[in-house]
MARLO-473042 format. One record per residue: residue number from 1; residue in three letters; x, y, z of N, C-alpha, C in turn. Coordinates in nm, 3 decimals, always signed. Layout:
N
<atom><n>NUM</n><res>ALA</res><n_c1>X</n_c1><n_c2>Y</n_c2><n_c3>Z</n_c3><ca_c1>X</ca_c1><ca_c2>Y</ca_c2><ca_c3>Z</ca_c3><c_c1>X</c_c1><c_c2>Y</c_c2><c_c3>Z</c_c3></atom>
...
***
This chain:
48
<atom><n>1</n><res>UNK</res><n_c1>+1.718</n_c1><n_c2>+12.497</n_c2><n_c3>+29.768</n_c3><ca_c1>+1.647</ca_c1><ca_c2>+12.369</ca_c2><ca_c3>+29.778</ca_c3><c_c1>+1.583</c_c1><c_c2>+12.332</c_c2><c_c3>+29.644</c_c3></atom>
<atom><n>2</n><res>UNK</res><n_c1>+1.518</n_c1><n_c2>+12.452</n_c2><n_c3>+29.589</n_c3><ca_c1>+1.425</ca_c1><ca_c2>+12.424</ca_c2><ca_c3>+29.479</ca_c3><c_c1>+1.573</c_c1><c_c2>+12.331</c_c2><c_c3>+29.346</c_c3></atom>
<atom><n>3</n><res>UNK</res><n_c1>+1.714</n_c1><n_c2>+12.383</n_c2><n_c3>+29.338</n_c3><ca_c1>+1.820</ca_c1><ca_c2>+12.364</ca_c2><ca_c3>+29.247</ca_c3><c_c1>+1.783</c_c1><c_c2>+12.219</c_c2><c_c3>+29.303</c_c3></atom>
<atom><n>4</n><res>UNK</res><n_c1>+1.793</n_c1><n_c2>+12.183</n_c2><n_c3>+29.414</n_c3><ca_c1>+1.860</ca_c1><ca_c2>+12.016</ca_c2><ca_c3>+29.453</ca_c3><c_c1>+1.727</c_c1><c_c2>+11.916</c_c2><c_c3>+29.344</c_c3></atom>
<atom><n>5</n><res>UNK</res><n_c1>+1.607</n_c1><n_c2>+11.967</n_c2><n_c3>+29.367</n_c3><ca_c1>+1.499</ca_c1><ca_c2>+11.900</ca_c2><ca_c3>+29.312</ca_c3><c_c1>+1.496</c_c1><c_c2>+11.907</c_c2><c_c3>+29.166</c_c3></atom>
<atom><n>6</n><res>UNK</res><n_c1>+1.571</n_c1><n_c2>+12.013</n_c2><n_c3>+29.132</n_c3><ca_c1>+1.576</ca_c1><ca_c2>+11.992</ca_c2><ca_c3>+28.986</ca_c3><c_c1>+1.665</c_c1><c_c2>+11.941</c_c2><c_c3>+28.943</c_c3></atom>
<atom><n>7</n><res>UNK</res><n_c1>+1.812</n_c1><n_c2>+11.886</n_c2><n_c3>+28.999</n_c3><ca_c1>+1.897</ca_c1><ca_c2>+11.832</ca_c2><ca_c3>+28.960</ca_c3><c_c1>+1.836</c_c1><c_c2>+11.654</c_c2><c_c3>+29.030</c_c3></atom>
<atom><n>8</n><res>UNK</res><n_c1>+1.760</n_c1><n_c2>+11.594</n_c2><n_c3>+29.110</n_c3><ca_c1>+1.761</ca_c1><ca_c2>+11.478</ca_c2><ca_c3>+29.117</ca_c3><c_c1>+1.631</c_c1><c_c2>+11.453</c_c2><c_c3>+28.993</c_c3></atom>
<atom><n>9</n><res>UNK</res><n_c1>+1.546</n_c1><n_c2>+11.571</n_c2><n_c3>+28.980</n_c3><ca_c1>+1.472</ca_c1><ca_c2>+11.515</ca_c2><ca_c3>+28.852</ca_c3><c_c1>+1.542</c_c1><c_c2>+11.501</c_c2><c_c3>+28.730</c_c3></atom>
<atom><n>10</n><res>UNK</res><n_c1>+1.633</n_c1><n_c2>+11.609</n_c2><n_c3>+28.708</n_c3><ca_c1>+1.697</ca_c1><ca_c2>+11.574</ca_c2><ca_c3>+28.576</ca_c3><c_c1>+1.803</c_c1><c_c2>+11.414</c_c2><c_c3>+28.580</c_c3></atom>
<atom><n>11</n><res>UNK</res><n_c1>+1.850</n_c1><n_c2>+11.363</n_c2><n_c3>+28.700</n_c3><ca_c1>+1.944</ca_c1><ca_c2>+11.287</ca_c2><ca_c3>+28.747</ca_c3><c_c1>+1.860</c_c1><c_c2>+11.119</c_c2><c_c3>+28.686</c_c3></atom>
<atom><n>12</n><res>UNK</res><n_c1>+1.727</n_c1><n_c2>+11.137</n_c2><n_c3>+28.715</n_c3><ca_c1>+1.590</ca_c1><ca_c2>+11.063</ca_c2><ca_c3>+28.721</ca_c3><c_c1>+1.538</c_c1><c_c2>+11.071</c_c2><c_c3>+28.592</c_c3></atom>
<atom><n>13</n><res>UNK</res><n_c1>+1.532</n_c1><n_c2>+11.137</n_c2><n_c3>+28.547</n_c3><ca_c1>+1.482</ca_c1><ca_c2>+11.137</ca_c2><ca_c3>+28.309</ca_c3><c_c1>+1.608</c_c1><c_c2>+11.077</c_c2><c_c3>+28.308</c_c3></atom>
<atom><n>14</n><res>UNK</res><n_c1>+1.712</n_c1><n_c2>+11.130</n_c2><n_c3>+28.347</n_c3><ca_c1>+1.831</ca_c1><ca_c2>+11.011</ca_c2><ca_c3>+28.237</ca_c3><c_c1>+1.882</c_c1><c_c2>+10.874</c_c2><c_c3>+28.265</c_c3></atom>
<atom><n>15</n><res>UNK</res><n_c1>+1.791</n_c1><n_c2>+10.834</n_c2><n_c3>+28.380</n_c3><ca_c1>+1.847</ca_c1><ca_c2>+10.743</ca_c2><ca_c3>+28.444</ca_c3><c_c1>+1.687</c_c1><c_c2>+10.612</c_c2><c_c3>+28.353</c_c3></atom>
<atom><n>16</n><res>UNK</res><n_c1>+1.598</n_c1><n_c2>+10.754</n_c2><n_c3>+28.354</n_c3><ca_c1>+1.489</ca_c1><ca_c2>+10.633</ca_c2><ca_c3>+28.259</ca_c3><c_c1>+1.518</c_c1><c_c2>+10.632</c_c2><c_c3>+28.131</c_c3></atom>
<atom><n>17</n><res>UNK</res><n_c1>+1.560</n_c1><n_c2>+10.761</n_c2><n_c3>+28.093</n_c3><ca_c1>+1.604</ca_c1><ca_c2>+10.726</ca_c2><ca_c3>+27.939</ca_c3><c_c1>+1.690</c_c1><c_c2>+10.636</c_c2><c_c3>+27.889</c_c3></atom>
<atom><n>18</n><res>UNK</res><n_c1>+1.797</n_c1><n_c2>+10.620</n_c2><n_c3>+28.000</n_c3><ca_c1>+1.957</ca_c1><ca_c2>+10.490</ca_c2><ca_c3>+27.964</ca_c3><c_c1>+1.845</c_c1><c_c2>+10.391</c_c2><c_c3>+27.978</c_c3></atom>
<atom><n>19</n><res>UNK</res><n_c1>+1.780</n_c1><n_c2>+10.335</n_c2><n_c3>+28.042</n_c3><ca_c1>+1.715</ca_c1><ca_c2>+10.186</ca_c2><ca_c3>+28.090</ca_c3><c_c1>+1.625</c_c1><c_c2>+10.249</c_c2><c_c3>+27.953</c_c3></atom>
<atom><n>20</n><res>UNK</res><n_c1>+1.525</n_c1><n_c2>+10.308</n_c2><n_c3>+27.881</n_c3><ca_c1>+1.456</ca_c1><ca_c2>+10.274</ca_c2><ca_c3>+27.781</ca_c3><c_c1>+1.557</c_c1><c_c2>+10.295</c_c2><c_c3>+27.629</c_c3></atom>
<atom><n>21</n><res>UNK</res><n_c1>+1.671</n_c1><n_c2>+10.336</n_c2><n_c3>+27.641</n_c3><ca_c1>+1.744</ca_c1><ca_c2>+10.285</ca_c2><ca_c3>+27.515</ca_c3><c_c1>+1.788</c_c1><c_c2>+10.148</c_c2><c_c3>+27.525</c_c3></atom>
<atom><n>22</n><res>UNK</res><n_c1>+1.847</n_c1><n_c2>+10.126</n_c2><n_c3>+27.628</n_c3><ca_c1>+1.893</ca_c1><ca_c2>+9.975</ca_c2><ca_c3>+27.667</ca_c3><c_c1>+1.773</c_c1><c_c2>+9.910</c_c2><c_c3>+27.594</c_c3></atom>
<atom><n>23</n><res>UNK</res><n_c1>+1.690</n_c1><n_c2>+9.929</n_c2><n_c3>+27.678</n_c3><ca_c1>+1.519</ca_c1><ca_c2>+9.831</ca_c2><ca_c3>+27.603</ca_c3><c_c1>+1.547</c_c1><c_c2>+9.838</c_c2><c_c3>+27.464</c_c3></atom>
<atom><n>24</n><res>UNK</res><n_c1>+1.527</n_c1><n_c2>+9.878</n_c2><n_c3>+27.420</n_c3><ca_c1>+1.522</ca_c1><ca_c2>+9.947</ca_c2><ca_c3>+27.256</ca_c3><c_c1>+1.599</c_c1><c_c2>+9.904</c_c2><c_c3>+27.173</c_c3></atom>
<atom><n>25</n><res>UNK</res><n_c1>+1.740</n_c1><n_c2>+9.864</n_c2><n_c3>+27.253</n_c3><ca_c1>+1.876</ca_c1><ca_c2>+9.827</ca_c2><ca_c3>+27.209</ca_c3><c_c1>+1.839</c_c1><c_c2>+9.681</c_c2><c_c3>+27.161</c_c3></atom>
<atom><n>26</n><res>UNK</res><n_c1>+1.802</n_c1><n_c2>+9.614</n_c2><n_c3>+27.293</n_c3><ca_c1>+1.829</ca_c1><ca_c2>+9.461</ca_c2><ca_c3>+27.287</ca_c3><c_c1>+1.662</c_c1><c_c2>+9.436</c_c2><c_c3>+27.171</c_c3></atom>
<atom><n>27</n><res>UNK</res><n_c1>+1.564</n_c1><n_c2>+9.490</n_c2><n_c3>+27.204</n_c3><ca_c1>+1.457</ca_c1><ca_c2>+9.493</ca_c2><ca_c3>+27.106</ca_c3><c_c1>+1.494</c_c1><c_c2>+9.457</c_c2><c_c3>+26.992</c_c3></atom>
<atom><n>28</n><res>UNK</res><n_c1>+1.585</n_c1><n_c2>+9.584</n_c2><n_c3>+26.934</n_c3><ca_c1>+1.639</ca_c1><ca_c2>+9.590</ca_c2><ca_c3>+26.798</ca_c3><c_c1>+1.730</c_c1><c_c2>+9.446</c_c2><c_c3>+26.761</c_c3></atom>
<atom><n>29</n><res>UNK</res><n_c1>+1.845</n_c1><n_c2>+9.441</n_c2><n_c3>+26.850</n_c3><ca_c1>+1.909</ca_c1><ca_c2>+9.302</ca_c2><ca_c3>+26.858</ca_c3><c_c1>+1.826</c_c1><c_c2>+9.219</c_c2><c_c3>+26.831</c_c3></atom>
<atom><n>30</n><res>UNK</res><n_c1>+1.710</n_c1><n_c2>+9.193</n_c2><n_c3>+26.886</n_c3><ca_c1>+1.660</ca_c1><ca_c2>+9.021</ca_c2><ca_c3>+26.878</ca_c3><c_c1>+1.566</c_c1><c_c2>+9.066</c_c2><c_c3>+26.729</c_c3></atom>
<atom><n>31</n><res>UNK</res><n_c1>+1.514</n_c1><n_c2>+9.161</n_c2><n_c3>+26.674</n_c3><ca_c1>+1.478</ca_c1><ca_c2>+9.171</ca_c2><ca_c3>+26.594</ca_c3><c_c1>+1.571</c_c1><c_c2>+9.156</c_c2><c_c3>+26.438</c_c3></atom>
<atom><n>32</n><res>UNK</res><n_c1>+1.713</n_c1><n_c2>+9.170</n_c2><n_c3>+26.466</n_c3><ca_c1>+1.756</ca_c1><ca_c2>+9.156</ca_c2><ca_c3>+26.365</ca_c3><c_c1>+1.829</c_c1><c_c2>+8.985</c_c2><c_c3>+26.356</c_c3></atom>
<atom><n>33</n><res>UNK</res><n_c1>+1.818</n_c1><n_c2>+8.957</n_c2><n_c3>+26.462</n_c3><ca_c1>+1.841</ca_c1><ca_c2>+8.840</ca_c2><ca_c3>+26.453</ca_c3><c_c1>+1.770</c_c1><c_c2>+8.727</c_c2><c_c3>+26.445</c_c3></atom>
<atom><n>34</n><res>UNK</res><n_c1>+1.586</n_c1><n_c2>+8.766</n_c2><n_c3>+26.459</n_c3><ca_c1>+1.488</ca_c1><ca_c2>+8.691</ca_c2><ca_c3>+26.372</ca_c3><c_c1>+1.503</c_c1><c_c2>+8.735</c_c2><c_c3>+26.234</c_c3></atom>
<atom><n>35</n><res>UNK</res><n_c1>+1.557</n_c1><n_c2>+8.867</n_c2><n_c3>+26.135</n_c3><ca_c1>+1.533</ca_c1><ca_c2>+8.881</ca_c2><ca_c3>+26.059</ca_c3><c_c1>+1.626</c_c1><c_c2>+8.764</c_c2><c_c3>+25.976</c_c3></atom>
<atom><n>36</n><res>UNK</res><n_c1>+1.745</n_c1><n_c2>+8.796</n_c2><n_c3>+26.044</n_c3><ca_c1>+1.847</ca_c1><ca_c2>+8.674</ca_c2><ca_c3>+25.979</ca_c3><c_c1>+1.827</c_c1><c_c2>+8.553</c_c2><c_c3>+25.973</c_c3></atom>
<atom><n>37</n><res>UNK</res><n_c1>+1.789</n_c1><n_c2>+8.506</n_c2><n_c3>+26.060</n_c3><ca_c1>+1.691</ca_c1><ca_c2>+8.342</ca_c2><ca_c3>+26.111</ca_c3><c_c1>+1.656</c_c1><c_c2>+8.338</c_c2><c_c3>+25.940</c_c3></atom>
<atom><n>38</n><res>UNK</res><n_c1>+1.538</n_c1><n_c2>+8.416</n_c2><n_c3>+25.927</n_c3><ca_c1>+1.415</ca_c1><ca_c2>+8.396</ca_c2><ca_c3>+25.851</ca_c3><c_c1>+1.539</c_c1><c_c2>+8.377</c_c2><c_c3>+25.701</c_c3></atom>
<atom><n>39</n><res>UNK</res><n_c1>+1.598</n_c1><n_c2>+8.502</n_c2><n_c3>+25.658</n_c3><ca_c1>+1.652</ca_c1><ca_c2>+8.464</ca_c2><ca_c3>+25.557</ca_c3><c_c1>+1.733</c_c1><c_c2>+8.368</c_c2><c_c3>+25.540</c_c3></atom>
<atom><n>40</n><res>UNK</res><n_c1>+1.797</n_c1><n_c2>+8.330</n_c2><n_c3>+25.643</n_c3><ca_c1>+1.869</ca_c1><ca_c2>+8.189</ca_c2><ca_c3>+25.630</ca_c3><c_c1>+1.841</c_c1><c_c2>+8.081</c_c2><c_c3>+25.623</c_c3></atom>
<atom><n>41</n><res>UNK</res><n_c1>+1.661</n_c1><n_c2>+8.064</n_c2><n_c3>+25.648</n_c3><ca_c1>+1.612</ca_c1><ca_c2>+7.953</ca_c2><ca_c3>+25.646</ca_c3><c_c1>+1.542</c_c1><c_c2>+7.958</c_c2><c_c3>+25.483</c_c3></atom>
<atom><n>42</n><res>UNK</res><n_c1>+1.493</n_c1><n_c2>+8.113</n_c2><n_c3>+25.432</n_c3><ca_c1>+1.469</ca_c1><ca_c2>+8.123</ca_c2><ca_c3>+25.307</ca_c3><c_c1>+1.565</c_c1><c_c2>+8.065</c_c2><c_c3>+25.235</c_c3></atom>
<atom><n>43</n><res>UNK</res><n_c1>+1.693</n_c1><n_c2>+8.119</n_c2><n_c3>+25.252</n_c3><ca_c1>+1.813</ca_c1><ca_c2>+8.055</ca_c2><ca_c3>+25.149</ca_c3><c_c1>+1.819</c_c1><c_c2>+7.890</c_c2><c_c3>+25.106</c_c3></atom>
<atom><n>44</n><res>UNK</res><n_c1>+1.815</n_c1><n_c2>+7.851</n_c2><n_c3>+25.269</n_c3><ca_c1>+1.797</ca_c1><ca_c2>+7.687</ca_c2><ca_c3>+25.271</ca_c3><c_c1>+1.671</c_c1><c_c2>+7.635</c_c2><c_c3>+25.201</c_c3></atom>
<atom><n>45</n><res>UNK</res><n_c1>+1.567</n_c1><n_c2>+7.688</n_c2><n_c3>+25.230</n_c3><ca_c1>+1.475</ca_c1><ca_c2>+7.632</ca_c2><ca_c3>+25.151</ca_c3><c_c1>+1.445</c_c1><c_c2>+7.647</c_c2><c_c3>+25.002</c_c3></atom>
<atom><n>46</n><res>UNK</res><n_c1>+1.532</n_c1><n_c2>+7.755</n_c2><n_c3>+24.918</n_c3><ca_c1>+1.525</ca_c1><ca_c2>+7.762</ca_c2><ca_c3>+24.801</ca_c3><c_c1>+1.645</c_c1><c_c2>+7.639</c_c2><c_c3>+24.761</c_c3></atom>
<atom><n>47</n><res>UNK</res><n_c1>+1.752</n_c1><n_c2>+7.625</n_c2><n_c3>+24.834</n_c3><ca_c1>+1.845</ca_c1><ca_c2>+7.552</ca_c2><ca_c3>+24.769</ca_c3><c_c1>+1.790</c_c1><c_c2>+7.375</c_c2><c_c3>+24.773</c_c3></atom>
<atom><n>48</n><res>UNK</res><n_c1>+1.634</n_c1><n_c2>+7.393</n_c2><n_c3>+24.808</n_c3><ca_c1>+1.630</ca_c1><ca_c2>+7.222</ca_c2><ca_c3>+24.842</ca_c3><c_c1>+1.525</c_c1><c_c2>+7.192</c_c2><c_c3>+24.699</c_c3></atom>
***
């Protein structure tokens, strides 16, 4: 019995860890795609 509980806890950390990389993932995504924003609007505004 005690094996079953340790295999649905371990089943349960990786099931939070996939959902907090996911987080982390798209985080990173929208972060690099304000970073690009910003320099592309830098570019534009030096060329004016």
């Amino acid at each position: 019995m005690e094996e079953k509980h340790e295999y649905c806890a371990l089943h349960l950390a990786l099931k939070i860890t996939k959902v907090v990389l996911e987080a982390a993932a798209v985080a990173a995504g929208f972060c690099i795609m304000k970073e690009i924003h910003n320099v592309h609007r830098a570019i534009e505004n030096h060329h004016k």
